[in-house]
KELUMZA-732020 format. One record per residue (C-alpha): x, y, z; residue in three letters; residue number from 0. Coordinates in steps of 0.1 Angstrom, whole numbers, plus 5000, padded with zeros to 4 digits. Each point is the difference from the previous one (the first is absolute). Layout:
+------+------+------+-----+-----+
!   xx !   yy !   zz !   r !   k !
+------+------+------+-----+-----+
!    X !    Y !    Z ! Ala ! NUM !
...
+------+------+------+-----+-----+
END
This chain:
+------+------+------+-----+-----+
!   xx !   yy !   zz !   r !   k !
+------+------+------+-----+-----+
! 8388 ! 5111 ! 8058 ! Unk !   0 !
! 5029 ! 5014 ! 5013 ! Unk !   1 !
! 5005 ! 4974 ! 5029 ! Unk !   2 !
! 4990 ! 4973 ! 4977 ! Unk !   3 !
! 5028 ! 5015 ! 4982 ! Unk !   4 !
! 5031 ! 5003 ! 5027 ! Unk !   5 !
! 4988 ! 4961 ! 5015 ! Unk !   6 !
! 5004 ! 4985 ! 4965 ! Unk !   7 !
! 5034 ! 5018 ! 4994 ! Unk !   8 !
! 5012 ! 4986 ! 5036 ! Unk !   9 !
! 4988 ! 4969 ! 4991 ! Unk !  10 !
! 5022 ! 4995 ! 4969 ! Unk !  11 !
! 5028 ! 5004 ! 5024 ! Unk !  12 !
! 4994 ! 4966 ! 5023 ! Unk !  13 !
! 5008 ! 4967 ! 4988 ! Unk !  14 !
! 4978 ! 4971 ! 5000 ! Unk !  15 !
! 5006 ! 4990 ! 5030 ! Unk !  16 !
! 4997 ! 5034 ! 5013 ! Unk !  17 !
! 4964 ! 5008 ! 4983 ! Unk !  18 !
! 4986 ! 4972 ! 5019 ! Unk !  19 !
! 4973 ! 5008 ! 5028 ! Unk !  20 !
! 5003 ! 4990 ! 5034 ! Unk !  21 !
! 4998 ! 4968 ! 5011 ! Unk !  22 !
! 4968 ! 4988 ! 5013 ! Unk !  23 !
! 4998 ! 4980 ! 5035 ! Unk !  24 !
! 4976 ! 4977 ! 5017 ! Unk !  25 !
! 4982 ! 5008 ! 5028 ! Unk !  26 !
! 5017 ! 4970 ! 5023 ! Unk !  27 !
! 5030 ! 5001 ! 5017 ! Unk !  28 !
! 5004 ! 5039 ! 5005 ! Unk !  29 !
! 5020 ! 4997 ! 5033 ! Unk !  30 !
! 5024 ! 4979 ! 4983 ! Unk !  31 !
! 5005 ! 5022 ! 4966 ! Unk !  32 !
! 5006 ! 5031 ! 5026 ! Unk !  33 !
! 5028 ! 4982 ! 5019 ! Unk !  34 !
! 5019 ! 4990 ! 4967 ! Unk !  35 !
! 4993 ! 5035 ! 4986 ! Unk !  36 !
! 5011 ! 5015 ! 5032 ! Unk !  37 !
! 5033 ! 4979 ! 5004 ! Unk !  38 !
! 5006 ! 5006 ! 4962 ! Unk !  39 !
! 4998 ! 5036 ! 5007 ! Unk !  40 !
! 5020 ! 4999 ! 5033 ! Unk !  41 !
! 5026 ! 4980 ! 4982 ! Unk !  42 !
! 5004 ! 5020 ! 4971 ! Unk !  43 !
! 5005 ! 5032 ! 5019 ! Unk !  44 !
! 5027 ! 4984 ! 5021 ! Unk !  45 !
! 5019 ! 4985 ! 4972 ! Unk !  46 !
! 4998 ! 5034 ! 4984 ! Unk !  47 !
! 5015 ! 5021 ! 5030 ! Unk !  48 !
! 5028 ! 4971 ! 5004 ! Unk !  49 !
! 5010 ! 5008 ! 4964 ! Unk !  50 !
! 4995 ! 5037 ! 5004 ! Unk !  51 !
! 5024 ! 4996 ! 5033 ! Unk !  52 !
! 5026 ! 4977 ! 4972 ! Unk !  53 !
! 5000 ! 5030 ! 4975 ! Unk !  54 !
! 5006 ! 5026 ! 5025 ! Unk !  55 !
! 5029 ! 4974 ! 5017 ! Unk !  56 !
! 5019 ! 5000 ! 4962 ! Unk !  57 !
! 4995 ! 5037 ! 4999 ! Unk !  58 !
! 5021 ! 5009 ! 5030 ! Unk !  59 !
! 5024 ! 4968 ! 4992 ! Unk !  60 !
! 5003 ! 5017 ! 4963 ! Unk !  61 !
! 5009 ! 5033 ! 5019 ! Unk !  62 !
! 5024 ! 4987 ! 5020 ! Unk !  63 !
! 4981 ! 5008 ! 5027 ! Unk !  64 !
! 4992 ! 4964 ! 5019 ! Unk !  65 !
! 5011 ! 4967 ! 4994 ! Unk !  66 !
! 4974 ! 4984 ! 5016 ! Unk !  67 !
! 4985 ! 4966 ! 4983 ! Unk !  68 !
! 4979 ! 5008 ! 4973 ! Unk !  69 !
! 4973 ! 4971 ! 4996 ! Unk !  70 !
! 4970 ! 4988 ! 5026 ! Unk !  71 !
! 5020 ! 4993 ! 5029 ! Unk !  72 !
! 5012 ! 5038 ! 4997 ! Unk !  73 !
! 4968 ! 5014 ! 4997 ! Unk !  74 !
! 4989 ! 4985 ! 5033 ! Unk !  75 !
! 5030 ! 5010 ! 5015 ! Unk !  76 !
! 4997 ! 5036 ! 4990 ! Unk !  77 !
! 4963 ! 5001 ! 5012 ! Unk !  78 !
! 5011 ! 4982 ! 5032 ! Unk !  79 !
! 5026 ! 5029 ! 5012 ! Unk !  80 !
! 4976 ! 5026 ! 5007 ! Unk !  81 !
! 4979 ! 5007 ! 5037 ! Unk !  82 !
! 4974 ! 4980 ! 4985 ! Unk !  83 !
! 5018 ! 4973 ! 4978 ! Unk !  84 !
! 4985 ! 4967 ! 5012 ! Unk !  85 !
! 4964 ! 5019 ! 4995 ! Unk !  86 !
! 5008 ! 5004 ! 4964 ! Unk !  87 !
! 5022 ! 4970 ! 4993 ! Unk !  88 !
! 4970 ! 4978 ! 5017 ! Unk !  89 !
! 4976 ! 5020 ! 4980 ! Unk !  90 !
! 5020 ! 4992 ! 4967 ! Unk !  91 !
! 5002 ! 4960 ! 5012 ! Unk !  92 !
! 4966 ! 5001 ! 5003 ! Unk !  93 !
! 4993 ! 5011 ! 4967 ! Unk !  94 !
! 5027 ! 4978 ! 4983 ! Unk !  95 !
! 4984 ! 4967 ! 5017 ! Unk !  96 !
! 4963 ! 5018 ! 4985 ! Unk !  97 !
! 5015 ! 4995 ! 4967 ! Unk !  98 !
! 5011 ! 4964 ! 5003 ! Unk !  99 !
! 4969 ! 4991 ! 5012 ! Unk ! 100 !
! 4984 ! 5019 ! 4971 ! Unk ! 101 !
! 5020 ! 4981 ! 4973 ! Unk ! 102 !
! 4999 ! 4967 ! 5015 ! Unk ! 103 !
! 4959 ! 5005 ! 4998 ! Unk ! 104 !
! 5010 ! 5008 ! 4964 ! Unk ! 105 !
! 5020 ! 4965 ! 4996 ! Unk ! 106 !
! 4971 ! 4983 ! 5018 ! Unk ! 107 !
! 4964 ! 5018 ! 4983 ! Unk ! 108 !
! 5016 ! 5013 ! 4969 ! Unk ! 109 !
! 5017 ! 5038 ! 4991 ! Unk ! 110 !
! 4973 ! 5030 ! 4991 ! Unk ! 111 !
! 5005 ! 5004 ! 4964 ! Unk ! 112 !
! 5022 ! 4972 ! 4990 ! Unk ! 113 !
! 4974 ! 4970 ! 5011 ! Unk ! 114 !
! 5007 ! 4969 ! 5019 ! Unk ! 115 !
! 5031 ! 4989 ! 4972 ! Unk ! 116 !
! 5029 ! 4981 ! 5013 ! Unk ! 117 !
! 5028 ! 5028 ! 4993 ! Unk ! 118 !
! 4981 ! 5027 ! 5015 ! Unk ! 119 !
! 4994 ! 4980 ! 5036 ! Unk ! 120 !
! 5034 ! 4988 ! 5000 ! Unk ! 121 !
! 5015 ! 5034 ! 4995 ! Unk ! 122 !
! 4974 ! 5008 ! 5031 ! Unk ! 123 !
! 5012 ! 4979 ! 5018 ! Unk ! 124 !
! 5036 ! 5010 ! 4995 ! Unk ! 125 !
! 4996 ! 5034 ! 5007 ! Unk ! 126 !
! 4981 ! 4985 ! 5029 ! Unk ! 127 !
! 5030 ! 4984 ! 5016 ! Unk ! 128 !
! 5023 ! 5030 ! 4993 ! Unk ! 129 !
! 4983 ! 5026 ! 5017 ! Unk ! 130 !
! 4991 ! 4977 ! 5029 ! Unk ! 131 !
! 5042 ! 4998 ! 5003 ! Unk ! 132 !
! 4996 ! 5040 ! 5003 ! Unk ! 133 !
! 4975 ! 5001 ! 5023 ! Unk ! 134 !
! 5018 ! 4975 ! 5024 ! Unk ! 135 !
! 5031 ! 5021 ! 4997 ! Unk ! 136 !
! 4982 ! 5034 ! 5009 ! Unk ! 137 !
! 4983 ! 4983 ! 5030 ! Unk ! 138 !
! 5039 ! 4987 ! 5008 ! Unk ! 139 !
! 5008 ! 5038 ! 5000 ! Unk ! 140 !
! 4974 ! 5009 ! 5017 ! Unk ! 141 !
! 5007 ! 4981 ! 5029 ! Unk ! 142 !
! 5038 ! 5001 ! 4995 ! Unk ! 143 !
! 5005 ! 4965 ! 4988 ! Unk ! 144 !
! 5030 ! 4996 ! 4974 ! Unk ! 145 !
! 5027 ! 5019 ! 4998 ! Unk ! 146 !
! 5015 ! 4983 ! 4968 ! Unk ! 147 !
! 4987 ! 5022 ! 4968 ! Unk ! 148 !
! 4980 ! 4991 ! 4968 ! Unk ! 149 !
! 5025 ! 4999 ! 4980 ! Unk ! 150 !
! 5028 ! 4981 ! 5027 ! Unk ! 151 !
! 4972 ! 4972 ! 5003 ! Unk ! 152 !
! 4996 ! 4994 ! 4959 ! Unk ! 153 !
! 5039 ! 4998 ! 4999 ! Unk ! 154 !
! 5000 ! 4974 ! 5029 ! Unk ! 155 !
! 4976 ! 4978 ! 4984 ! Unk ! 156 !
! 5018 ! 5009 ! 4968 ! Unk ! 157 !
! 5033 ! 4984 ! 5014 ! Unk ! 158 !
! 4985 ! 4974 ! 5016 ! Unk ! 159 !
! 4984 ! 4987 ! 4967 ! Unk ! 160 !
! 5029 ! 5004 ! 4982 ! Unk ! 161 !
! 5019 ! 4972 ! 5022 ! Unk ! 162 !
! 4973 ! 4974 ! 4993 ! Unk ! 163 !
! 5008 ! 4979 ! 4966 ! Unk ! 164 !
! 4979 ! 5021 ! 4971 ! Unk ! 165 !
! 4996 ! 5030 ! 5024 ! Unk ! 166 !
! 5015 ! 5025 ! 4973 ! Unk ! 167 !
! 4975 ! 4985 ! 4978 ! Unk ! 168 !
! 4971 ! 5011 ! 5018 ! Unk ! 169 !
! 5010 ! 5032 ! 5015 ! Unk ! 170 !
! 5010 ! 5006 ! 4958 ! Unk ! 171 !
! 4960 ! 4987 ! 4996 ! Unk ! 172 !
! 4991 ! 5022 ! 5025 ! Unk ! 173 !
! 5013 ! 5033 ! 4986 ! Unk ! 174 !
! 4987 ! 4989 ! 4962 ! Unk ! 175 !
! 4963 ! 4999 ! 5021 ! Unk ! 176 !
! 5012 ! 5034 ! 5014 ! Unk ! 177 !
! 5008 ! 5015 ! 4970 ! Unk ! 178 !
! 4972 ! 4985 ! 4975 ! Unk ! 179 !
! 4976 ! 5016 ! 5028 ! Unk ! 180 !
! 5017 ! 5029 ! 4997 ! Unk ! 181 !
! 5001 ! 5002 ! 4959 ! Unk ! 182 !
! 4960 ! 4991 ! 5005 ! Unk ! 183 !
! 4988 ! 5032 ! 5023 ! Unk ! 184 !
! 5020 ! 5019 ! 4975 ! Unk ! 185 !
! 4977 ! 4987 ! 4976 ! Unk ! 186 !
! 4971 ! 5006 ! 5019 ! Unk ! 187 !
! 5011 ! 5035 ! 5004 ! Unk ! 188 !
! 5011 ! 5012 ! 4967 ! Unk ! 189 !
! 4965 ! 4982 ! 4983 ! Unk ! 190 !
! 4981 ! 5017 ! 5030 ! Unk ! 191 !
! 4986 ! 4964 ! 5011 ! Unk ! 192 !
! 4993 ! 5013 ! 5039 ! Unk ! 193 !
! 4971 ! 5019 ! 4981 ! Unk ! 194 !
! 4974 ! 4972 ! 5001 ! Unk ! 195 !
! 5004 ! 4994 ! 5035 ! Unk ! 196 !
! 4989 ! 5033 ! 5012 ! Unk ! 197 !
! 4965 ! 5015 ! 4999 ! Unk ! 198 !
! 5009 ! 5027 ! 4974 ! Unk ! 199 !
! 4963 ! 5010 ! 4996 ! Unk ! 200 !
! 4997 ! 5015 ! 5033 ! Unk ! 201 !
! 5034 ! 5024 ! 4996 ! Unk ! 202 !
! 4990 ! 5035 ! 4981 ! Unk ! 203 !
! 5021 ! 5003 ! 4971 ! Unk ! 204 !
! 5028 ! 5020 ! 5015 ! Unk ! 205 !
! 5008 ! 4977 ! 5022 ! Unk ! 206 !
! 4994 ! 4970 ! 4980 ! Unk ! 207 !
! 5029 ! 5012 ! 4977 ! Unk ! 208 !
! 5022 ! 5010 ! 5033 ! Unk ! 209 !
! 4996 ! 4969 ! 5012 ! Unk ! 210 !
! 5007 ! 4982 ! 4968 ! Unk ! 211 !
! 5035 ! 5017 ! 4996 ! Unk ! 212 !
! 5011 ! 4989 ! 5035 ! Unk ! 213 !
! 4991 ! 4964 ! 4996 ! Unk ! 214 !
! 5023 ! 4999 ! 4967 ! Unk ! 215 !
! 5027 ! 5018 ! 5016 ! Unk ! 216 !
! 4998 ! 4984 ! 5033 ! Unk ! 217 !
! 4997 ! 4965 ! 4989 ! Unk ! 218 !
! 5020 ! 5001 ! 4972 ! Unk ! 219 !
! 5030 ! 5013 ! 5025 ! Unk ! 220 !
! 4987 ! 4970 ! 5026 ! Unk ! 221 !
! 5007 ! 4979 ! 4971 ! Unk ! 222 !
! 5035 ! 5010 ! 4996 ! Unk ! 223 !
! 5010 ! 5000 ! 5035 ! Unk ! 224 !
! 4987 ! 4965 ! 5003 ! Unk ! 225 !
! 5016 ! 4991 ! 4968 ! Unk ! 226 !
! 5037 ! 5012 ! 5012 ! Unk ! 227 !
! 4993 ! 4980 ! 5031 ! Unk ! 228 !
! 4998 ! 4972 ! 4984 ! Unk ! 229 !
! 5028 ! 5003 ! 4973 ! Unk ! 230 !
! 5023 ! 5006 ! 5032 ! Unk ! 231 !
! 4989 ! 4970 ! 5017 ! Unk ! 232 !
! 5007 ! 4979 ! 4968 ! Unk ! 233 !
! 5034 ! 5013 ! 4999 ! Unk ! 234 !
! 5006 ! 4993 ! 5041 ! Unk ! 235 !
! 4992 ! 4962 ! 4984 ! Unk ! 236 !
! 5024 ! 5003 ! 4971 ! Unk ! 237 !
! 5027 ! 5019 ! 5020 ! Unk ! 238 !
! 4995 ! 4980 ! 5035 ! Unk ! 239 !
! 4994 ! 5028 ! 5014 ! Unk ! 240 !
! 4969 ! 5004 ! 5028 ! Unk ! 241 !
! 5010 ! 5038 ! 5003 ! Unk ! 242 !
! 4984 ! 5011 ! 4972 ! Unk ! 243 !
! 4964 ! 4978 ! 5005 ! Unk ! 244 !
! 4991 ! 5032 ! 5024 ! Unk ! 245 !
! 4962 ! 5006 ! 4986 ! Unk ! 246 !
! 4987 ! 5037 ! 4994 ! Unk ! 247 !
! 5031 ! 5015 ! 5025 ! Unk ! 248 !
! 5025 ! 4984 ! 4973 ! Unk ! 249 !
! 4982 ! 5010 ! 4970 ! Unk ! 250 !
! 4997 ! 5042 ! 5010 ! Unk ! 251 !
! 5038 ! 4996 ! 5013 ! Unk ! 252 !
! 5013 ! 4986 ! 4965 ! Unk ! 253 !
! 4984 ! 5025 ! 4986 ! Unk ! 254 !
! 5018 ! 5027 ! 5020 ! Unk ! 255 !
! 5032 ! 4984 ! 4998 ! Unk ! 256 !
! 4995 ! 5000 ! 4958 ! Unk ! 257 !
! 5013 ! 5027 ! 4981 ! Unk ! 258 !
! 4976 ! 5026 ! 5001 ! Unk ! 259 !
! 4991 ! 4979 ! 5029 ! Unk ! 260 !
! 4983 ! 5037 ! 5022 ! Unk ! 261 !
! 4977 ! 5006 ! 4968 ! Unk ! 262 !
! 4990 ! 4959 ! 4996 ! Unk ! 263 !
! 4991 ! 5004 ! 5036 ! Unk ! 264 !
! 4981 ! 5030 ! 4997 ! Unk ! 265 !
! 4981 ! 4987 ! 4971 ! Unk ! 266 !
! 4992 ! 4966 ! 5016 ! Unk ! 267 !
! 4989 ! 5017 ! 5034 ! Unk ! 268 !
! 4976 ! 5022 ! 4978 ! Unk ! 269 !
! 4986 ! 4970 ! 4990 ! Unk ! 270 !
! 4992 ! 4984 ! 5030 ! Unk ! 271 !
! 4988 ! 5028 ! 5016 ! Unk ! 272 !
! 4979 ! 5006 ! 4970 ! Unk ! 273 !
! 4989 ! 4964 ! 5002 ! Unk ! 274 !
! 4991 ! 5006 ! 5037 ! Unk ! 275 !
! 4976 ! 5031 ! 4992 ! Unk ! 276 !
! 4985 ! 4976 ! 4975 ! Unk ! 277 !
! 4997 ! 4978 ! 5025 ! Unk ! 278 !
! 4978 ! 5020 ! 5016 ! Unk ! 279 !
! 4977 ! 5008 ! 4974 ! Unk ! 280 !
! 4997 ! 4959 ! 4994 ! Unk ! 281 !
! 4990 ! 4998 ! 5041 ! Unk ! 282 !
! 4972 ! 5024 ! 4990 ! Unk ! 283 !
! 4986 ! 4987 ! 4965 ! Unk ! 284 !
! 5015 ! 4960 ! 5000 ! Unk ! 285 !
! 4970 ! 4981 ! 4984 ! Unk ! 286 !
! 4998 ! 4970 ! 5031 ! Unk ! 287 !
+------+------+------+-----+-----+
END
């Protein structure tokens, strides 16, 4: 009775989504649903430990204590300095290019959870192309292509737009994508959307809740960063100014440079480091 008791009171806990049981699966195909599983999982754990790497990158930029870039680009860089830095960075690529191909199987077959609708595939596919951008800049820094940074590269397309007839216009169009993304994983983490795509069930209850708390925190700070980002690349349109279209890096240094600016930091970093630990949780339980 007593067990009856304490899995009915954790039940009234989960949302709908969450209550469900695990999804069934055919017996065909099985080598195929263990590679997109396995380069969802590999992906997911690399994306996390490139945020991680971003959080910890604002932290010593909010102490004062580097001034390296604080997006991607920096990540791979930092990874890339120690003995064994073209180990990890090429471990990381890897794992980014795992995810593309993991979301662009989503744009072609249809997202776990969402279905085979047009908005879900598309934002696939997006994500898809983004992270495929990463991975070919980790594999550049792993075998010490580029020298130009993240955030030099979006101001040198920025200024080269801007000298085409309309170019203000769509780097402006840009940003308003930027920040409406931004405004929508804010959203997703304050209304605790992320919760349907992970496999709740299996997580005891403990952890469930732990996990729960860094996926609001986390995205909802992604969310903001993102959202900045785009606000400042709108106003590089309006101001004619390429400077300030400089991604993540240009974000976390407004902030610093704001009054308040070492606490805004702080509190963004937090985020993003909390978003990466989350991150980590969503490589073990993602519903794929």
């Amino acid at each position: 009775m007593t067990v009856l008791s304490q899995v009915d009171g954790g039940r009234r806990h989960l949302g709908k989504s969450e209550m469900a049981s695990p999804p069934t699966r055919s017996s065909g195909s099985h080598v195929g649903d263990s590679a997109r599983v396995g380069a969802a999982r590999l992906g997911l754990t690399a994306r996390a430990a490139v945020y991680l790497l971003i959080g910890f990158l604002a932290v010593a930029l909010a102490t004062g204590h580097s001034t390296k870039e604080t997006d991607q680009w920096g990540a791979f860089q930092q990874l890339n300095g120690g003995s064994a830095g073209h180990v990890l960075v090429l471990v990381v690529a890897v794992g980014l290019a795992a995810y593309a191909l993991w979301r662009f199987t989503e744009a072609a077959f249809g997202v776990a959870v969402e279905g085979r609708g047009a908005a879900a595939r598309l934002k696939s596919l997006f994500r898809g192309c983004v992270y495929a951008f990463f991975a070919l800049n980790a594999f550049q820094v792993a075998f010490g292509g580029r020298s130009a940074s993240q955030a030099q590269r979006q101001q040198t397309i920025a200024a080269k737009v801007m000298h085409h007839s309309a170019g203000r216009w769509a780097i402006a169009a840009v940003g308003a994508i930027v920040v409406l993304v931004g405004l929508m994983l804010v959203f997703e983490g304050l209304r605790r959307k992320f919760r349907k795509f992970l496999n709740t069930w299996e997580m005891p209850p403990l952890v469930r809740r732990a996990v729960t708390v860094l996926g609001t925190v986390g995205t909802t700070a992604r969310g903001a960063v993102f959202a900045l980002a785009g606000v400042l690349v709108v106003e590089a349109a309006v101001q004619y100014n390429p400077a300030k279209a400089a991604g993540i890096d240009g974000a976390l240094r407004s902030l610093r440079d704001a009054p308040a600016g070492p606490w805004l930091l702080g509190a963004a970093a937090a985020g993003l480091v909390t978003f990466g630990l989350y991150g980590l949780a969503e490589a073990r339980w993602r519903r794929v």
